[in-house]
C-alpha positions in Angstrom: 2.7 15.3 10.6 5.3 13.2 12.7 7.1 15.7 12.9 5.3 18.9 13.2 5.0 19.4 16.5 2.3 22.3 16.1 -0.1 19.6 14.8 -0.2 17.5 17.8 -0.3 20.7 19.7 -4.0 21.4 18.0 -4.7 18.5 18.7 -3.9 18.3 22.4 -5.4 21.5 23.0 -9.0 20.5 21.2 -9.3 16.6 21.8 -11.3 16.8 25.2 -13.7 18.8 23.6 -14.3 19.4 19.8 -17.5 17.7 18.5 -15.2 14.9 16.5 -13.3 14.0 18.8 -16.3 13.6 21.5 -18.3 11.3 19.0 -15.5 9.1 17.9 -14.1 8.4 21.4 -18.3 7.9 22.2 -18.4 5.3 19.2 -15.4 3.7 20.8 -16.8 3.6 24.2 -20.4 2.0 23.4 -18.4 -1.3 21.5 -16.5 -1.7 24.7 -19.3 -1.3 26.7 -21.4 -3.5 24.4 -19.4 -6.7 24.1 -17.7 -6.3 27.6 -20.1 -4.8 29.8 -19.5 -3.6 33.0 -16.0 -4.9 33.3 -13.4 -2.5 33.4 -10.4 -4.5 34.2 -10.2 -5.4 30.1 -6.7 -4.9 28.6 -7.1 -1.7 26.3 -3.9 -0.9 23.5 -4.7 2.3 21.8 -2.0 1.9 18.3 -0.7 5.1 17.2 -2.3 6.8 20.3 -1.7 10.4 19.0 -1.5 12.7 22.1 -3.5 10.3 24.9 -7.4 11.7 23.9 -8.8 8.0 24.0 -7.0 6.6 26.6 -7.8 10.0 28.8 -11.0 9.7 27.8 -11.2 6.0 28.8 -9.7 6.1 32.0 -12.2 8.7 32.5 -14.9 6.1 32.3 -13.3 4.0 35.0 -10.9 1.9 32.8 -7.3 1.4 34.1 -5.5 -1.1 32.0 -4.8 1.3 29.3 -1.5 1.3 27.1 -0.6 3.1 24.0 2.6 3.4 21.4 2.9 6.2 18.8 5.8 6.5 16.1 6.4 10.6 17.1 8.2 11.4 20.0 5.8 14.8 20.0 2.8 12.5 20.8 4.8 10.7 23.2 5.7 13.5 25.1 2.3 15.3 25.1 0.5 11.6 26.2 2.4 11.8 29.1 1.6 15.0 30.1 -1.7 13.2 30.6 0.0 11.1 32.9 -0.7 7.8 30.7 1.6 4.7 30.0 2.7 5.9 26.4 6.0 4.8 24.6 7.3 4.3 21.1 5.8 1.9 18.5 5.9 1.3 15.0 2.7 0.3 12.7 4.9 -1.1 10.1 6.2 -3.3 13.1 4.0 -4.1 15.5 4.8 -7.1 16.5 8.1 -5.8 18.0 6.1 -3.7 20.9 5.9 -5.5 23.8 5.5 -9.0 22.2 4.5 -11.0 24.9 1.9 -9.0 25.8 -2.1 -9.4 24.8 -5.1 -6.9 24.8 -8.7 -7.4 25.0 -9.2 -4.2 23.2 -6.7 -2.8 20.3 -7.7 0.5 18.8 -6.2 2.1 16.2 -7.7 5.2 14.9 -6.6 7.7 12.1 -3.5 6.0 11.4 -3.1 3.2 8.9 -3.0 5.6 6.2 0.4 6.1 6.3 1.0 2.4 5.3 0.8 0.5 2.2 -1.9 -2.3 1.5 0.5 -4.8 2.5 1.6 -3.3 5.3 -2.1 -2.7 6.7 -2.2 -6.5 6.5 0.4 -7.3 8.5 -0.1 -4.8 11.1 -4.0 -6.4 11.5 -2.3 -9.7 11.5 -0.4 -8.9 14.3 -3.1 -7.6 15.7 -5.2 -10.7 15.7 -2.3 -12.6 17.5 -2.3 -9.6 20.2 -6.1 -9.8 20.9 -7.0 -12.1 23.5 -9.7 -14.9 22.4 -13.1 -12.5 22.2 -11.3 -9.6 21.5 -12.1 -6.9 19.5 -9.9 -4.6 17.2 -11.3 -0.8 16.5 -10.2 1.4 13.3 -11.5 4.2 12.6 -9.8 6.1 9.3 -10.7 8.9 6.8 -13.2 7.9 3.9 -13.9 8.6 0.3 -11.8 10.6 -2.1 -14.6 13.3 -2.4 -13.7 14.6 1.1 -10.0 15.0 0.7 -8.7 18.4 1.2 -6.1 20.5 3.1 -6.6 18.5 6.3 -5.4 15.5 4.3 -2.0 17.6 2.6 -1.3 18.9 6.4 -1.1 15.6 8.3 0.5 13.3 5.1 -2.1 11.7 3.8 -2.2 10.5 0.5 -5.4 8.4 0.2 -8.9 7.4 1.6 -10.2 4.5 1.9 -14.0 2.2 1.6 -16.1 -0.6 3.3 -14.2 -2.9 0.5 -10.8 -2.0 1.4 -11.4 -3.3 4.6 -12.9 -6.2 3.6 -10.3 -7.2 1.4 -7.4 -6.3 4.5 -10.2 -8.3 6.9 -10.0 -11.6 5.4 -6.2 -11.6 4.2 -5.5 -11.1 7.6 -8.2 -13.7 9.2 -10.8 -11.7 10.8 -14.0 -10.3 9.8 -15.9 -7.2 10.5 -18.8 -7.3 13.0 -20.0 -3.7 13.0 -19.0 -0.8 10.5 -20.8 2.5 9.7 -19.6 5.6 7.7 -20.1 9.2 9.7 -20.9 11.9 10.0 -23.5 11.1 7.1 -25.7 14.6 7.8 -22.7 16.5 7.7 -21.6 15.2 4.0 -22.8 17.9 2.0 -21.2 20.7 4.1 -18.0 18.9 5.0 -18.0 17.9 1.0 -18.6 21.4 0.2 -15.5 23.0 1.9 -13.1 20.0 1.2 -14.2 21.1 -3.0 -13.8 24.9 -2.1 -9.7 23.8 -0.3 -9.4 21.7 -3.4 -9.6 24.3 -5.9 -7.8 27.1 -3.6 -4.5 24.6 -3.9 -5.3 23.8 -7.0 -5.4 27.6 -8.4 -2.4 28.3 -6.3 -4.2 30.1 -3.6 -3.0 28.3 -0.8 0.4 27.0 -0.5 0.3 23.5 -0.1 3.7 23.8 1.7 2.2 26.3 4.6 -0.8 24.1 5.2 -2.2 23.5 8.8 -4.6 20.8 9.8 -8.4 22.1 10.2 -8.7 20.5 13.7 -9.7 23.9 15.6 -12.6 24.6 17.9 -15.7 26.3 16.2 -16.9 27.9 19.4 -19.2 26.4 21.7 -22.3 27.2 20.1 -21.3 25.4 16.8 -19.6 22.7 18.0 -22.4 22.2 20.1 -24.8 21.8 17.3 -22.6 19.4 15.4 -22.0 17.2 18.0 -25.8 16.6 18.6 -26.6 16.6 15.2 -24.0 13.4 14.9 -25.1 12.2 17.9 -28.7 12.1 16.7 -27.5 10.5 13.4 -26.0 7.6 15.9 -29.4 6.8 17.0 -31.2 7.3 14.1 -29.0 5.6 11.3 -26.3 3.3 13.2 -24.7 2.1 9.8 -24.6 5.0 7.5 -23.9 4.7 3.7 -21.3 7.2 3.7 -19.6 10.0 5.3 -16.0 11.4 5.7 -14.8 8.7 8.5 -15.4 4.7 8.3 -15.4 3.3 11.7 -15.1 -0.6 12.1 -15.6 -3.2 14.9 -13.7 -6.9 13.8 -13.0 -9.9 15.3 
């Protein structure tokens, strides 16, 4: 996907307003809101920003101190058409983005995949040394084998990952998770259902793997609509779900 500049296109044009998007960047806002309150002066790194979404989002809500890197220059490029303070950074180096620097709040969402265990180690290590004392890192990532499908082929992905991945990453790298829950759990069955249906159509040959385009698209108004409040009333209702598609994480 780095660099596929049609991908980050989709997901410029949809990330202010497809259902996903909305509840994850909402998932992101309530732990900031819950361990920091009202203050919106908090240092916020967004790692592997992808085209600006969260940080947009963010300094929507009144936050102002916001910084993001990202490995593609496509992202790059389309972050700052959202006028935000977006340059290059590596996840498999970390450490050399502005080193002196230190961040209340570090985010990184969808991204680690493209590393190794090891290399998801170090980068939380680093991590830790860049949060300030209180701080909290973010992650959300894709979940469970069972939903892989063409979404995963389009934007490299080669695996999904559990609860005890993270675990096991958590304590090599000295922290410890404070909050996790797996989503959207109410939309498992359906999501699991067309993730099978992509599965076999590369399998059989029907699609070619080589041609494949993300499914980040807009369902219409009326559909997405109904998603997002079905999620959103699946955040109220069951806050630490047993499983779903995404794992989102809160550590320390």
């Amino acid at each position: 996907m780095i660099d596929n500049r049609q991908e980050y296109q989709s997901m410029f044009d949809v990330e202010q307003k497809l259902w996903w998007y909305q509840i994850l960047h909402g998932k992101v806002l309530y732990q900031i809101k819950k361990h920091f309150k009202n203050d919106k002066q908090i240092r916020i790194l967004d790692a592997a920003c992808g085209t600006g979404g969260l940080l947009s989002f963010l300094r929507d809500h009144g936050y102002q101190s916001l910084t993001g890197f990202d490995y593609s220059v496509h992202a790059i490029d389309f972050s700052r058409e959202r006028n935000l303070d977006v340059s290059f950074g590596d996840l498999k180096n970390v450490a050399a983005f502005r080193d002196e620097e230190t961040f209340d709040v570090i985010c990184c969402n969808d991204a680690l995949y493209f590393l190794s265990d090891e290399e998801i180690v170090d980068a939380m290590r680093v991590f830790k040394k860049k949060l300030r004392p209180n701080g909290l890192l973010i992650i959300n990532i894709h979940a469970f084998e069972a939903f892989s499908g063409t979404h995963d082929v389009a934007v490299g992905s080669s695996r999904r990952f559990v609860r005890a991945d993270f675990v096991r990453y958590a304590q090599a790298a000295g922290l410890y998770i404070i909050d996790n829950t797996y989503w959207p759990f109410f939309l498992s069955l359906p999501i699991w259902m067309v993730r099978k249906w992509q599965r076999y159509q590369m399998r059989s040959g029907k699609l070619d793997t080589a041609e494949l385009k993300s499914d980040v698209t807009y369902p219409g108004d009326f559909i997405n609509g109904m998603l997002k409040t079905v999620t959103d009333m699946e955040g109220v209702f069951l806050p630490n779900a047993p499983f779903g598609s995404s794992l989102f994480l809160v550590l320390k």
